[in-house]
C-alpha positions, 0 to 999 in steps of 0.5 A: 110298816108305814109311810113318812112324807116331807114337805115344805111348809110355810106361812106365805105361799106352798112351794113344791120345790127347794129351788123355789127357796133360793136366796131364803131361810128355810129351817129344819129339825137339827136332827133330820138330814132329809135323806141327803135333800139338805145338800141338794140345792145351792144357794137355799138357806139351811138352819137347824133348829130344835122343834116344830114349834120354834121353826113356826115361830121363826116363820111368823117373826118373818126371820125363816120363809119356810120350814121342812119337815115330815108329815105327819109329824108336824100335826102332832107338834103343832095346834090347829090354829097354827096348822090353818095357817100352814101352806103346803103341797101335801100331793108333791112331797120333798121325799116319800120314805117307808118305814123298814127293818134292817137285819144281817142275812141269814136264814133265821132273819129272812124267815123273820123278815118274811114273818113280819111282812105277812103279818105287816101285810094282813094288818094293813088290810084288815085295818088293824094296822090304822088302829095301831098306828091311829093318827101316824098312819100313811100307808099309801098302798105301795110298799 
């Protein structure tokens, strides 16, 4: 359906790695494992917090170096003099996930699923799917 990227966002530099982080604070959405990434490195710093907007106040009191978190997300939870500030790299993402539908198999659900991706696919060709997701839209062509 569509596609979500994180990345590391923070106030002093744009790291493209967690390894860059080690030894640092880097805080994330509580509710967010990041697809097992918050295990993946020794020796960074993990915090959960509750919003973006604490996670932007952290970074700016110096008390987190960095903030992970999913694009476009972020955009939505923050103003835009407070993303100016935001240095990341939006070309090397943490992890790229795409949106899906789990169903049990049976004939009935893969006639559905083969349903929904026709229509998934003629929507994000036509543009309609942009329209309907507007500002959260990410399709990157292949999913």
């Amino acid at each position: 359906v569509n596609t979500v990227t994180a990345h590391i966002f923070s106030l002093k530099q744009a790291y493209e790695t967690l390894e860059q982080l080690k030894g640092k604070v880097v805080v994330h959405r509580g509710q967010y494992e990041f697809d097992g990434l918050l295990n993946s490195v020794p020796g960074v710093v993990f915090v959960p917090i509750d919003t973006a907007e604490k996670a932007y106040e952290l970074m700016v009191q110096g008390r987190a170096e960095a903030f992970i978190e999913y694009a476009p997300d972020i955009f939505f939870a923050l103003n835009e003099e407070q993303q100016a500030t935001l240095k990341y790299s939006m070309e090397n993402p943490l992890r790229v996930l795409h949106d899906r539908f789990l169903c049990i198999k049976s004939t009935e659900s893969v006639l559905l699923v083969n349903e929904l991706n026709e229509m998934i696919r003629r929507y994000h060709y036509s543009g309609r799917m942009k329209d309907i997701l507007g500002n959260y839209y990410q399709y990157n062509g292949d999913q």
